[in-house]
Structure formats: structure tokens, C-alpha cells
FITIGU-527645 format. One line per 5 residues: for each residue z, x, y of N, C-alpha, C. Coordinates in nm, 4 decimals. Layout:
BEGIN
Z/X/Y/Z/X/Y/Z/X/Y | ...
This chain:
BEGIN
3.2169/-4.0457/8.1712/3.1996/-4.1112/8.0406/3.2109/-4.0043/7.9348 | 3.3123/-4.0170/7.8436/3.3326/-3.9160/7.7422/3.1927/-3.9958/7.5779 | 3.1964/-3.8567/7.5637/3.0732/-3.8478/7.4815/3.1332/-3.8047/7.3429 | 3.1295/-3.8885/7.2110/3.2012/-3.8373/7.1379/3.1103/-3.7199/6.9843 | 3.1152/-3.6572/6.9493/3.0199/-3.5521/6.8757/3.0839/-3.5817/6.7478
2.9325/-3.6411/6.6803/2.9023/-3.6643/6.5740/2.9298/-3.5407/6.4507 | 2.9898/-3.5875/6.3685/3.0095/-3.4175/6.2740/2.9640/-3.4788/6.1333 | 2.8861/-3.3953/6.0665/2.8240/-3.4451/5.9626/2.9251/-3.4442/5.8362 | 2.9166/-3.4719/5.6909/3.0389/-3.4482/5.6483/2.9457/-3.3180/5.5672 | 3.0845/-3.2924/5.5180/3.0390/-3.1477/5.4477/2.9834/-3.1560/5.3680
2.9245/-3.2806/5.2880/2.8759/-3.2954/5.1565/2.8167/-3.4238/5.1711 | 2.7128/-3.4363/5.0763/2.6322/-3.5454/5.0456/2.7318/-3.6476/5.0257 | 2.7118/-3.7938/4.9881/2.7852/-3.8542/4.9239/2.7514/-3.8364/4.7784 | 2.8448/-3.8342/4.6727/2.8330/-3.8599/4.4997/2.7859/-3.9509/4.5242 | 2.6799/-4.0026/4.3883/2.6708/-4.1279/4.3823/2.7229/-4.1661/4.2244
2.7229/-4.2950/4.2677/2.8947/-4.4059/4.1508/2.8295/-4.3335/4.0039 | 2.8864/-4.3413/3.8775/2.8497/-4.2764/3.7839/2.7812/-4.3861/3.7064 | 2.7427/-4.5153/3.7390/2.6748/-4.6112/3.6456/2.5036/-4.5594/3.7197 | 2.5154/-4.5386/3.8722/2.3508/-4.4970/3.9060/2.3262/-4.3457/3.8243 | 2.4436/-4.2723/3.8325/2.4067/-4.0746/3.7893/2.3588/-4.1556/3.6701
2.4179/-4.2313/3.5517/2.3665/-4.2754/3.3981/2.1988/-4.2978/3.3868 | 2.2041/-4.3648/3.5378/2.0255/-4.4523/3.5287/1.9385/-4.3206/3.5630 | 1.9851/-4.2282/3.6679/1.8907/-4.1433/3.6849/1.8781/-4.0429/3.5670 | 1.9863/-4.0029/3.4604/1.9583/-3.9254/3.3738/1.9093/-3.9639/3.2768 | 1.8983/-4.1282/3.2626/1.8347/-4.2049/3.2003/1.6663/-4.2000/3.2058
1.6713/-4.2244/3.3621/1.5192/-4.1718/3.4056/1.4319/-4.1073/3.3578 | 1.5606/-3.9364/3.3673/1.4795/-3.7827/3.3502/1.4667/-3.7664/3.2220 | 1.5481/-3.8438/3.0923/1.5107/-3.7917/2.9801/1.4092/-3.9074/2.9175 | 1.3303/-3.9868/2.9828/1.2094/-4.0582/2.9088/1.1070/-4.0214/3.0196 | 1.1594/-3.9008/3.1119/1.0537/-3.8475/3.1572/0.9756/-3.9337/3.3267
1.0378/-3.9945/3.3787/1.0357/-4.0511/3.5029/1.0272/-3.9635/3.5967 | 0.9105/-3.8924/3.6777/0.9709/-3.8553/3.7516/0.9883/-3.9211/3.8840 | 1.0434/-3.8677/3.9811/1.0557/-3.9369/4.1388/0.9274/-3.9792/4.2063 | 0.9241/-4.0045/4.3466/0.8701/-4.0157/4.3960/0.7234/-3.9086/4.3934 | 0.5671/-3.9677/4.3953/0.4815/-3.9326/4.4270/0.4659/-3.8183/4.2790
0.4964/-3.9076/4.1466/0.4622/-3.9115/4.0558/0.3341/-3.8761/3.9935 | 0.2901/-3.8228/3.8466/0.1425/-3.8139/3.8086/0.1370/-3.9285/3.6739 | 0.2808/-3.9841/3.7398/0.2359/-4.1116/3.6112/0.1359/-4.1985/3.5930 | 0.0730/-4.2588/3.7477/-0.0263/-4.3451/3.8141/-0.1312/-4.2318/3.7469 | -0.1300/-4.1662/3.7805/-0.2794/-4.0387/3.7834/-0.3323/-4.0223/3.6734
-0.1280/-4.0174/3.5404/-0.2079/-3.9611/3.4229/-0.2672/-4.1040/3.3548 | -0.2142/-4.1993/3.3715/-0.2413/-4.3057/3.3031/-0.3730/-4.3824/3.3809 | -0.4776/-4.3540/3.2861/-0.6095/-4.3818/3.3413/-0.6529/-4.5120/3.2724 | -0.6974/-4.5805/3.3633/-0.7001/-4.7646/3.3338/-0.7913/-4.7822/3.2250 | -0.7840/-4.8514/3.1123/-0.8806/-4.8838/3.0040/-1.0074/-4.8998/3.0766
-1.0157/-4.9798/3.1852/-1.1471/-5.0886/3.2220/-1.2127/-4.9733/3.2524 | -1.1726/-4.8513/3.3381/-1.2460/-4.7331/3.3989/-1.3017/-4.6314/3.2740 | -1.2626/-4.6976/3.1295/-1.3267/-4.5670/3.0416/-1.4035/-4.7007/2.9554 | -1.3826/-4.7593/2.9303/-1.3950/-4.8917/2.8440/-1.3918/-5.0609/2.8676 | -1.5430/-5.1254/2.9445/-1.5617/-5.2211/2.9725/-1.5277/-5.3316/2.8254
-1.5212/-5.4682/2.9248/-1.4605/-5.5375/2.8269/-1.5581/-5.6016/2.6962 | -1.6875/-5.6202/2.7491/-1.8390/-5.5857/2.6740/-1.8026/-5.4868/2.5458 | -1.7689/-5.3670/2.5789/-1.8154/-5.2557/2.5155/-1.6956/-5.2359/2.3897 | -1.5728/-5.2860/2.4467/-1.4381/-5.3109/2.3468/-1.5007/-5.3784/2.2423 | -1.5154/-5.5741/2.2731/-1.5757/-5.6554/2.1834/-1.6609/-5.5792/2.1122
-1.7740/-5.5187/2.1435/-1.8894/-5.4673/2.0703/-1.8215/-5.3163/1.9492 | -1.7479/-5.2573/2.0017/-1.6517/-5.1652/1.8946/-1.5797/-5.3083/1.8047 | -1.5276/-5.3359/1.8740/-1.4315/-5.4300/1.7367/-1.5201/-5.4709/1.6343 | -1.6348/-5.5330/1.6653/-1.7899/-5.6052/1.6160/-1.8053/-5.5350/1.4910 | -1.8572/-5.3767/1.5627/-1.8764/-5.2530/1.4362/-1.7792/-5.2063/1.3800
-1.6690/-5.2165/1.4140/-1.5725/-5.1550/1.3206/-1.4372/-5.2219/1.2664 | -1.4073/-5.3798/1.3184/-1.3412/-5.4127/1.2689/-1.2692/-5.4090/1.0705 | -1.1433/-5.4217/1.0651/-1.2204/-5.4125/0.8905/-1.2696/-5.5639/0.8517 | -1.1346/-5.6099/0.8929/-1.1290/-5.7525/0.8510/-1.2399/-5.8346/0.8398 | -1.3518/-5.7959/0.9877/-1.4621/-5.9126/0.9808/-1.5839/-5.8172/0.9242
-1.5803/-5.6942/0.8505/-1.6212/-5.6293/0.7771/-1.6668/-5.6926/0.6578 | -1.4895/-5.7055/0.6149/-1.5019/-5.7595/0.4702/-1.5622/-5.8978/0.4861 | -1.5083/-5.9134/0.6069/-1.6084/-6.1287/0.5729/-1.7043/-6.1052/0.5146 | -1.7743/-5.9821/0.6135/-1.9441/-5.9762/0.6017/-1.9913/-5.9710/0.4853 | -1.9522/-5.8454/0.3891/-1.9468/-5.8096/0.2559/-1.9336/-5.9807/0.1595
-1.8139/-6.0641/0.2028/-1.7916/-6.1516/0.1238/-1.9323/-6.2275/0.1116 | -1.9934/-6.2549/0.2776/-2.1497/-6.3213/0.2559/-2.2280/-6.2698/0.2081 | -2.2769/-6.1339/0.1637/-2.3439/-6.0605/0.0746/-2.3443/-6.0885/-0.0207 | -2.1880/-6.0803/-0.1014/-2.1526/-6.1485/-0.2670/-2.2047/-6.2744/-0.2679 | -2.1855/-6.3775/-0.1516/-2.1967/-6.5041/-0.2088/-2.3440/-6.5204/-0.2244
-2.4475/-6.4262/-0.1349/-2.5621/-6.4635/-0.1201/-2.6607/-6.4107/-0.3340 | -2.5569/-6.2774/-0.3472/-2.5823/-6.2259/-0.4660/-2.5746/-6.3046/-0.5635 | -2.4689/-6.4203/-0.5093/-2.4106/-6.5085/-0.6824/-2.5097/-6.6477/-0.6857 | -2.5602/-6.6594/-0.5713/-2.6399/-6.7457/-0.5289/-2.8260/-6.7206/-0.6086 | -2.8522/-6.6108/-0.5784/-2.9281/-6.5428/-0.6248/-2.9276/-6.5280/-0.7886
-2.8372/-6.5031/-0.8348/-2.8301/-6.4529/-0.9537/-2.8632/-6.6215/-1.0756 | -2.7393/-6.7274/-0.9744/-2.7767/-6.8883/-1.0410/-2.9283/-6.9336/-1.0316 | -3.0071/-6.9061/-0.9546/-3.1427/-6.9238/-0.9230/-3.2321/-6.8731/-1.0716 | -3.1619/-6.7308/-1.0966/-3.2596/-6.7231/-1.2137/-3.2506/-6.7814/-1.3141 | -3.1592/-6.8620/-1.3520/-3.1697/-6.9366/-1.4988/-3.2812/-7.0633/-1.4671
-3.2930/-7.0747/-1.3447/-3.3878/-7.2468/-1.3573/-3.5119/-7.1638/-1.3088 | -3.5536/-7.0639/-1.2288/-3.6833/-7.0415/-1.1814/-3.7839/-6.9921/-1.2905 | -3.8919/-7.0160/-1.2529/-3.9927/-7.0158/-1.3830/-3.9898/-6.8496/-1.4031 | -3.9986/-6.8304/-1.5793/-3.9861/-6.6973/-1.6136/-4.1649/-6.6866/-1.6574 | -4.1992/-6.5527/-1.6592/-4.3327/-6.5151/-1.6938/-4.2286/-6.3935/-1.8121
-4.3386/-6.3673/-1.9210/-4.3611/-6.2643/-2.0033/-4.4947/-6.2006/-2.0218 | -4.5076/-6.0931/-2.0366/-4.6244/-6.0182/-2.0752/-4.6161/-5.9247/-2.1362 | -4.7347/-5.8546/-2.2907/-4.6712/-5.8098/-2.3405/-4.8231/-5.7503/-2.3524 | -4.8987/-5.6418/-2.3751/-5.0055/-5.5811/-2.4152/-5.0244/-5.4732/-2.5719 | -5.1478/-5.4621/-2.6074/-5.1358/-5.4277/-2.7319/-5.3104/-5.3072/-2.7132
-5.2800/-5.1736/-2.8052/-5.3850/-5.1023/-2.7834/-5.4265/-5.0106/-2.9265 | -5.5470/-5.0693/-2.9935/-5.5324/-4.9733/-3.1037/-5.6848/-4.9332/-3.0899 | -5.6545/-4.7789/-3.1925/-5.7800/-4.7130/-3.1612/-5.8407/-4.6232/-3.3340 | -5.9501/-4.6791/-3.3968/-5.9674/-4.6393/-3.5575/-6.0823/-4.5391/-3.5006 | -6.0917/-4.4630/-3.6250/-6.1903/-4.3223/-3.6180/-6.2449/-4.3624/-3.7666
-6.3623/-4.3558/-3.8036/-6.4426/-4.3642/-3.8866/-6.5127/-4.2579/-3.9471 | -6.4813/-4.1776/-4.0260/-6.5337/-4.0486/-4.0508/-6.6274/-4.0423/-4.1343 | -6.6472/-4.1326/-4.1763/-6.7835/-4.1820/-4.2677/-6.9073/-4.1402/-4.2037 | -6.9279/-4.2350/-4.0806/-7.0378/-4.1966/-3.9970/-7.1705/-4.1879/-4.1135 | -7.2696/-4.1664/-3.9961/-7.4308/-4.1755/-4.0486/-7.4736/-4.0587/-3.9647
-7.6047/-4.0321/-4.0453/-7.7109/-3.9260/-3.9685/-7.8119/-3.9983/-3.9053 | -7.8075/-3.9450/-3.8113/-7.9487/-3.9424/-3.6793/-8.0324/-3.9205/-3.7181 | -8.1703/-3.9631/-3.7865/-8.2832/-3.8625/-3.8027/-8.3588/-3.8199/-3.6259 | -8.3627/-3.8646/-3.5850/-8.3939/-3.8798/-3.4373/-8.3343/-3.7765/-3.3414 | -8.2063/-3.7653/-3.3473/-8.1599/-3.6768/-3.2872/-8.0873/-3.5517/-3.3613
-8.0697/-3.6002/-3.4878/-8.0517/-3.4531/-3.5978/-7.9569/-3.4406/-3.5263 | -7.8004/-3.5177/-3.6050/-7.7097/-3.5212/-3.5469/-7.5852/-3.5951/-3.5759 | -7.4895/-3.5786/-3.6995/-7.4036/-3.6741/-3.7555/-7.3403/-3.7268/-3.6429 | -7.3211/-3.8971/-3.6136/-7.2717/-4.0010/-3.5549/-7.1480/-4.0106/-3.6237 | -7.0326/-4.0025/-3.5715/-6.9164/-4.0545/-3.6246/-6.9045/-4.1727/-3.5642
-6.8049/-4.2983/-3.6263/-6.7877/-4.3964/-3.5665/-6.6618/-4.4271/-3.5113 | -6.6355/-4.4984/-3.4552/-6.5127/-4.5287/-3.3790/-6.4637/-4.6612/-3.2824 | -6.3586/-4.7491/-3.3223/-6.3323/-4.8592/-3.2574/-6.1903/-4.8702/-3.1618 | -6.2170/-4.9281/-3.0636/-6.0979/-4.9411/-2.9567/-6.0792/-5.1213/-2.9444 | -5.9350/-5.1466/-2.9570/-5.8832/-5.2619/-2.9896/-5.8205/-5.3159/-2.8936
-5.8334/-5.4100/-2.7806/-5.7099/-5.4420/-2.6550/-5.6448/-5.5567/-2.6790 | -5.5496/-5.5834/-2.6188/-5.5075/-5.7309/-2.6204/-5.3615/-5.7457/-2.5105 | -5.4241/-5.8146/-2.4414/-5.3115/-5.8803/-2.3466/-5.2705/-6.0403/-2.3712 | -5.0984/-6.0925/-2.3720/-5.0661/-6.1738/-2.3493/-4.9503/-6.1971/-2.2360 | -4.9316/-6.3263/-2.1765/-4.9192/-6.3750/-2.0835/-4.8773/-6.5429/-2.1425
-4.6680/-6.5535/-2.0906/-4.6284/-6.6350/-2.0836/-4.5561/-6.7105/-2.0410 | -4.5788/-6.8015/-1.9784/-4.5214/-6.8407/-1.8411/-4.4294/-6.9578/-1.8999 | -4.3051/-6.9749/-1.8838/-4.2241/-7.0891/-1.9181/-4.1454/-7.1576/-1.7752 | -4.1099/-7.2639/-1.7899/-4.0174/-7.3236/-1.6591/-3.9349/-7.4249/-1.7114 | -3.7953/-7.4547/-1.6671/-3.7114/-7.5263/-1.7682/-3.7167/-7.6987/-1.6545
-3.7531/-7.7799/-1.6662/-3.7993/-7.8714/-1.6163/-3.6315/-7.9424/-1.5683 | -3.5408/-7.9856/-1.6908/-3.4538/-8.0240/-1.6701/-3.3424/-7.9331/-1.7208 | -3.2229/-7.8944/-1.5952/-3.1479/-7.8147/-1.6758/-3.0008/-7.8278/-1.5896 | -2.9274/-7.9208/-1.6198/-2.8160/-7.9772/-1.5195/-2.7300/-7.8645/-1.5244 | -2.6790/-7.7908/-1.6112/-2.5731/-7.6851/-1.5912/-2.6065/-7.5513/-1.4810
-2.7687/-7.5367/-1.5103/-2.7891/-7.4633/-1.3555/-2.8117/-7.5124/-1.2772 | -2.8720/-7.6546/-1.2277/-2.8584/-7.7037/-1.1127/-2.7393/-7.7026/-1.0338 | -2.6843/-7.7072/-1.1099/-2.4805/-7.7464/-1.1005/-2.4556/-7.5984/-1.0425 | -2.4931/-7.5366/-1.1324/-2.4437/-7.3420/-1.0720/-2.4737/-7.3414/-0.9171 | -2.6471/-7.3816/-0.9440/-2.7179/-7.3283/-0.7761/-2.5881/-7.3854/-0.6845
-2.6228/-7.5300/-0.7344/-2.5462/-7.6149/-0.5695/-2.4230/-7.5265/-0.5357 | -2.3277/-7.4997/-0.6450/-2.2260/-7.4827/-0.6129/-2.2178/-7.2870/-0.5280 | -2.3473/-7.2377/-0.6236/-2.3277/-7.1027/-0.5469/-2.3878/-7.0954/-0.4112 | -2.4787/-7.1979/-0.3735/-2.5342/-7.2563/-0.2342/-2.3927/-7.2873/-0.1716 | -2.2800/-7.3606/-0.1945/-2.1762/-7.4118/-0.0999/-2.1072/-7.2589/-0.0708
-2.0840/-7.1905/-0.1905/-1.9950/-7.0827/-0.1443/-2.0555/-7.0216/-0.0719 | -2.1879/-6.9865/-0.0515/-2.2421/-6.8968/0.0607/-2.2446/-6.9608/0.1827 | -2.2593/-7.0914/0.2145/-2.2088/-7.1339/0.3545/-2.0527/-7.1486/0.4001 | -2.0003/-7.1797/0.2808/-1.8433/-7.1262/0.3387/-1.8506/-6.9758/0.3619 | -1.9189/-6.8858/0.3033/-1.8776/-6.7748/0.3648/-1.9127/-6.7134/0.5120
-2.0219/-6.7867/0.5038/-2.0997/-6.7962/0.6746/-1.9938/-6.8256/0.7392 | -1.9498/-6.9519/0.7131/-1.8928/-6.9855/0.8342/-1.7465/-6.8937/0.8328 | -1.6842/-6.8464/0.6966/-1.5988/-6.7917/0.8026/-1.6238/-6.6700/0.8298 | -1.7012/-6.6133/0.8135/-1.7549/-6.4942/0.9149/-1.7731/-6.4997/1.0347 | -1.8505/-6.6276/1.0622/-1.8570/-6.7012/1.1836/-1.7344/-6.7173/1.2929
-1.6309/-6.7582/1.2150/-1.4821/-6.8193/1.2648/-1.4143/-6.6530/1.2563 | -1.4216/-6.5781/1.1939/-1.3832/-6.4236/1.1957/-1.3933/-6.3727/1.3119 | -1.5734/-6.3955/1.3339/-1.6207/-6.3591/1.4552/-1.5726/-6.3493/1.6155 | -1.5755/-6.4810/1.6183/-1.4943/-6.5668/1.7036/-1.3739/-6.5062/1.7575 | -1.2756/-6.5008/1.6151/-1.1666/-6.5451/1.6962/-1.1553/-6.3882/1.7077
-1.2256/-6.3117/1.6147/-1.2297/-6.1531/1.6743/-1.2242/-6.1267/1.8405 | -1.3844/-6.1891/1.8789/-1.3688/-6.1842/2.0088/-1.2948/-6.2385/2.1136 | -1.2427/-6.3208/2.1030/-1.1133/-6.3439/2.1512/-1.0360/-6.3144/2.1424 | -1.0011/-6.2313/2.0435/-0.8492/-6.1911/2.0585/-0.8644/-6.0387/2.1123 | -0.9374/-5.9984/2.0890/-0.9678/-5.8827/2.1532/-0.9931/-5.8576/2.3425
-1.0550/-5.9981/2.3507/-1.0909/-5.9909/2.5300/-0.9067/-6.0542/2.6297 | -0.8415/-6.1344/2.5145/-0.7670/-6.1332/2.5353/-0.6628/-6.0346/2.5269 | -0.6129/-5.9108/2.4510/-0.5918/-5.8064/2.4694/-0.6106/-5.7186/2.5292 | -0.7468/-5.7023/2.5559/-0.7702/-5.5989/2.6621/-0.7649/-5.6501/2.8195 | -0.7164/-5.7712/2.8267/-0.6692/-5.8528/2.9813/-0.5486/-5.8530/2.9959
-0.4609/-5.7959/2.8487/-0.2527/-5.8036/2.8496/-0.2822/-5.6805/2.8699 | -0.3551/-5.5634/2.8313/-0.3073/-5.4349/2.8669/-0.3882/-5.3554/3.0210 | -0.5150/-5.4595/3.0709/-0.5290/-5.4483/3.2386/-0.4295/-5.4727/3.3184 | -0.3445/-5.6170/3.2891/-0.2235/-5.6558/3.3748/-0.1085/-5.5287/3.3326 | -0.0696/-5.5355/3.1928/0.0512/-5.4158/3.2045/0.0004/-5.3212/3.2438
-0.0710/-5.1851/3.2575/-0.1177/-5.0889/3.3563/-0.1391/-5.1539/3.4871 | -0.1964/-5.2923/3.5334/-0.1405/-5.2831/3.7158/-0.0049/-5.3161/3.7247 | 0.0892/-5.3655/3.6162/0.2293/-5.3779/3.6636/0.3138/-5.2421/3.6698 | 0.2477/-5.1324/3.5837/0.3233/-4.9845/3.5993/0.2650/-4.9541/3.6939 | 0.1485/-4.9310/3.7770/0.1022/-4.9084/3.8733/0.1841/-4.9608/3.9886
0.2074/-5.0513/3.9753/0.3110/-5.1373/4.1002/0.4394/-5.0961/4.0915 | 0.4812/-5.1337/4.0039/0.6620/-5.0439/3.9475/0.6307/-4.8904/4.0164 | 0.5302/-4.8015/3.9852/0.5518/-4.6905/4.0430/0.5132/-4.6674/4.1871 | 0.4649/-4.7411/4.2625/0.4655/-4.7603/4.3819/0.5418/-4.8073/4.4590 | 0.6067/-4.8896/4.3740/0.7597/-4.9349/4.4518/0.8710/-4.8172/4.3979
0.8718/-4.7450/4.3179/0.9359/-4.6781/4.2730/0.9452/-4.5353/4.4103 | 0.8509/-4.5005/4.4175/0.8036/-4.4012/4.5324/0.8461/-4.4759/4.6560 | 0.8509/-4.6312/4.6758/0.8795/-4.6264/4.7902/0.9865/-4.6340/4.8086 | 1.1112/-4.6729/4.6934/1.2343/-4.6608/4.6896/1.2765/-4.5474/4.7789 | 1.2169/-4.4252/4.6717/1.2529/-4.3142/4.7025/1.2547/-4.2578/4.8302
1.1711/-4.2786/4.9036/1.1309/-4.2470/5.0679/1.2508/-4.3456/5.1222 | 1.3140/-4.4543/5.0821/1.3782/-4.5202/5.1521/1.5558/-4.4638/5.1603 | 1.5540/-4.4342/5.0285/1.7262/-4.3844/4.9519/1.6820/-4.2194/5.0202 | 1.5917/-4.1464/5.0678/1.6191/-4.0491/5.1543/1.6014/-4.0506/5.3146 | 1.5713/-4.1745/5.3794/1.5857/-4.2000/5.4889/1.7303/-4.2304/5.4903
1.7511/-4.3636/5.3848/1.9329/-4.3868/5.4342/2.0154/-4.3088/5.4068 | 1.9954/-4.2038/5.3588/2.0956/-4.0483/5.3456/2.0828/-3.9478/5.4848 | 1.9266/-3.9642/5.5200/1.9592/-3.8910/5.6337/2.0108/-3.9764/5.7829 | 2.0331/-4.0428/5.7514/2.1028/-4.1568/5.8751/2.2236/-4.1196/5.8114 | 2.2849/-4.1313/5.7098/2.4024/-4.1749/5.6306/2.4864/-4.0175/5.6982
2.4294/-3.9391/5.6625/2.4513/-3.7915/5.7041/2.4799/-3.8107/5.8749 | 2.3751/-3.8621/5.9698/2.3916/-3.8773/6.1114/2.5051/-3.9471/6.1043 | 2.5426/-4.0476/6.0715/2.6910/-4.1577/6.0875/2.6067/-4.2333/6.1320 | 2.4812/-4.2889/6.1605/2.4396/-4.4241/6.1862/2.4664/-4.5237/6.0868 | 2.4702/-4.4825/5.9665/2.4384/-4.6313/5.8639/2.5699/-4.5958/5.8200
2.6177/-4.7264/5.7038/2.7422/-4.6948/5.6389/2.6888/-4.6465/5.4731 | 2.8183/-4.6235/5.4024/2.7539/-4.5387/5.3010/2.7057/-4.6554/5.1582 | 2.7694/-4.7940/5.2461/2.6927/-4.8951/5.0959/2.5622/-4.9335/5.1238 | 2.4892/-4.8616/5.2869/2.3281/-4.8895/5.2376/2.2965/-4.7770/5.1710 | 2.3692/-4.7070/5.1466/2.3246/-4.5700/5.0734/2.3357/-4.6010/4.9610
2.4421/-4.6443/4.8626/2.4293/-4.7438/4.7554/2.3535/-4.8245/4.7190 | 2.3191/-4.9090/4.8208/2.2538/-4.9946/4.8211/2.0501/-4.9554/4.7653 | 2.0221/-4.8350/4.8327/1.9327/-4.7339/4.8326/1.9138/-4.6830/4.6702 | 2.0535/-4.6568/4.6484/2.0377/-4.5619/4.5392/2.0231/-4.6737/4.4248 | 2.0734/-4.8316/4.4107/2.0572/-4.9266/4.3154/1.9117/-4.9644/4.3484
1.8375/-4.9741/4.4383/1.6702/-5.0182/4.4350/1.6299/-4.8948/4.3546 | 1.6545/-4.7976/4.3683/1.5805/-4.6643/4.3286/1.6211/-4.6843/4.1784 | 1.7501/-4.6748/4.1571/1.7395/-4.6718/3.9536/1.7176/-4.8131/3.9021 | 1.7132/-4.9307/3.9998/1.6312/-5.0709/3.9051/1.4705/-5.0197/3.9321 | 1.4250/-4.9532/4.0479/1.2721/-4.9417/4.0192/1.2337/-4.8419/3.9222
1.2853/-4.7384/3.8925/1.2836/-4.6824/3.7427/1.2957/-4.7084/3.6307 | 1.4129/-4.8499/3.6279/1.4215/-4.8946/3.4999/1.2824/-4.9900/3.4755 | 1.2411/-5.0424/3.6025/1.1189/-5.1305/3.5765/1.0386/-5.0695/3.5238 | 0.9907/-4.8696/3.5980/0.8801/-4.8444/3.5499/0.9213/-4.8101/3.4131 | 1.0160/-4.7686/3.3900/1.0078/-4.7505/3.2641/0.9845/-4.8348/3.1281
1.0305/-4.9422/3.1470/0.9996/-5.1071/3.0523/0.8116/-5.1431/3.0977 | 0.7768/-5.0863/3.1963/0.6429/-5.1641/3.2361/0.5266/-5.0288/3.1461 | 0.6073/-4.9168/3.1226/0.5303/-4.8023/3.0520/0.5538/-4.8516/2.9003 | 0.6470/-4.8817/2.8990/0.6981/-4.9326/2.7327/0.5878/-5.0369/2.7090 | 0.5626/-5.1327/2.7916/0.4777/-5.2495/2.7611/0.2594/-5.1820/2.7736
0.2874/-5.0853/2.8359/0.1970/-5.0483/2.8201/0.0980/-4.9937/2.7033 | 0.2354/-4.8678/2.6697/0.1945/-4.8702/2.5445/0.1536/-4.9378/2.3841 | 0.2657/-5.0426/2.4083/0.2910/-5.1477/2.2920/0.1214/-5.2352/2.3265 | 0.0822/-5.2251/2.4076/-0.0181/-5.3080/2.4374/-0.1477/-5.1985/2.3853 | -0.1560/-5.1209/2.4434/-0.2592/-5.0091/2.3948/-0.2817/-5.0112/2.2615
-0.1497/-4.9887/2.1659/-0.1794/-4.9987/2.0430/-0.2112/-5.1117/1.9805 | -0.1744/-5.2494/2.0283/-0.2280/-5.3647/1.9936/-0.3848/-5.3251/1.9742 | -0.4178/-5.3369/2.1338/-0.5772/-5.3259/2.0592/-0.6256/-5.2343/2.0284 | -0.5629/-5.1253/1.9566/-0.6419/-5.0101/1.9497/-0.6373/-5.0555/1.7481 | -0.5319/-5.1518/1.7503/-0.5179/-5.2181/1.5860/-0.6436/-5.3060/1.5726
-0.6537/-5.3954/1.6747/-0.7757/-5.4353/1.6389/-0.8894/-5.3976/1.6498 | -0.9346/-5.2801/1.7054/-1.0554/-5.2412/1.7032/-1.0751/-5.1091/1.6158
């Protein structure tokens, strides 16, 4: 039985110039291959920042539901301020005089000129209240409505604050596990497009699973790379709202 000897070729195969495009595509947004520190460097929100603790930053530092707050302050001020034309006013006003008499008399008794001298006080006290007075009644009510509209939308601020925020920080948990996954399939590409090269090299396989190899490998790069894009775009979302 003749035995025929396998000869390797002298050279790798090229690969087609639309994959060389994707891999240099790769290297200049910084992709690297297999067994990557992209997973490593990109450290998951939830592991530095529970979803509790987000809401509660947005809470304190939002601006927007800031200013609501401020707005219920004003309304409570203008509210306040209509109150004083109808609530009962007091006045008080005091008075202090003091005469010296230099006239005076003698003591025979104590051998001893007495000068004289008078001290004068007087306090008043006046209390008024306007019984009927429709133009401030009219003020109160109306500065009473604006301060519960402002409640409430502080209230509704509130709200939809926290929601939109717990909902954000659940789009940018899923995009970090979808780059996490993209780069795990990405790595496993890679282990695969250098198994079918070293077969490809033996003459076991033909050279379009090697192609075949090298197109999983630059679509799983292009994934991670769109799934890092979405990452970021997401990060800064909520890093806008909080």
C-alpha cells in the first residue's frame, strides 16, 4: 500500500482583501484578538453602582427635578406672602419721657436739698383684622392652587425621574452583557480560524473553511465593536441624567 506524504504549502493562505479591511478595521478602534482586556477593562455598572444607589444620586442631583423643587418653594413663598394682606395685623408703639426739676426743696430733717424728678411711660397696642376682603381671598385661593400644582409636578418629576433612570441603568446592564458575549464569541472565533489553519496547513480541511473561519472572526469583531459603541452611548445616557 503506497502511502502518499503530505507537504505543507510554503505559505499561509492570504486572506481575501474585504476580511484584511475588517481586521484593520478592528486594530484601529482598538479590538484586540482573542483573550482580550476588553471584558476586564470594562467593569459592569451594577458591580460599582446598585440600582437603589443610581435612583438615589439622580434624587440629589438631578437639575431638572431640582428646579421643580425650588419652583415649590416659590409657590409656597407667594402663598405666604397673599396670606398677609387678610391675617390680622398688630401695631405697637411705646413712649418714654423723663423731667428734672431743679427747683427742689430743703430737708430740714435730713439737711439736704431734694431735687425733684418725673418719669413718664406709655405703651400702645393695635390690633386690626380685615373681616371682608375679596381681592385677597381671591390672591390666597389662587396662590394655594399654584402651590399644589407645583407639588404635583415635582411629584410627576419625581416619578418619571425614577423611571427613567432604573430604566437606563437596565439598557446599559444588557449592552455590557451583550459586549461581554460579542467578546466571548469573538475569542472563540479566534481559537477556531486557528484550528482551521492548522488543519488547513495539514491538507485535512479545504481552504473555504478557512474563509469561512476568517468571516466568523471579522463579523464577531464587527459585533464587538457596535456592542462597545452601544455601550458607551448608553453610559452617557445615564450619566446625563444623573
Amino acid at each position: 500500500m503506497s502511502m502518499r506524504r503530505l507537504t505543507p504549502p510554503n505559505r499561509a493562505p492570504r486572506p481575501a482583501r474585504p476580511f484584511r479591511f475588517l481586521l484593520v478595521l478592528a486594530a484601529l478602534v482598538g479590538v484586540a484578538p482573542a483573550g482580550s482586556a476588553f471584558a476586564q477593562a470594562m467593569e459592569p455598572l451594577r458591580g460599582e453602582v446598585g440600582v437603589e444607589q443610581a435612583v438615589q444620586l439622580a434624587l440629589e442631583r438631578n437639575q431638572d427635578l431640582l428646579i421643580s423643587g425650588e419652583n415649590v418653594e416659590v409657590a409656597s413663598g407667594a402663598k405666604k406672602q397673599a396670606l398677609q394682606a387678610y391675617l390680622p395685623r398688630i401695631n405697637a408703639s411705646g413712649s418714654y419721657s423723663h423731667s428734672f426739676n431743679q427747683s427742689g426743696y430743703f430737708d430740714p430733717t435730713t439737711q439736704s436739698l431734694i431735687l425733684g424728678s418725673q418719669d413718664n411711660y406709655g405703651v400702645r397696642y393695635v390690633l386690626s383684622q380685615n373681616l371682608i376682603d375679596i381681592a385677597s381671598m381671591r390672591n390666597i385661593a389662587a396662590a394655594g392652587k399654584d402651590l399644589q400644582a407645583s407639588k404635583l409636578a415635582n411629584e410627576f418629576s419625581r416619578a418619571d425621574l425614577v423611571l427613567g433612570v432604573k430604566q437606563q441603568y437596565y439598557a446599559l446592564v444588557a449592552a455590557q452583557d451583550l459586549a461581554s458575549v460579542s467578546d466571548s464569541a469573538l475569542a472563540l472565533s479566534d481559537r477556531e480560524l486557528l484550528r482551521t489553519q492548522s488543519l488547513f496547513e495539514l491538507g485535512m480541511v479545504a481552504k473555504s473553511d478557512v474563509l469561512k473561519a476568517q468571516v466568523r472572526v471579522a463579523s464577531g469583531k464587527l459585533d464587538l465593536i457596535r456592542e462597545r459603541g452601544i455601550d458607551v452611548i448608553e453610559r452617557a445616557r445615564l450619566a446625563r441624567i444623573l
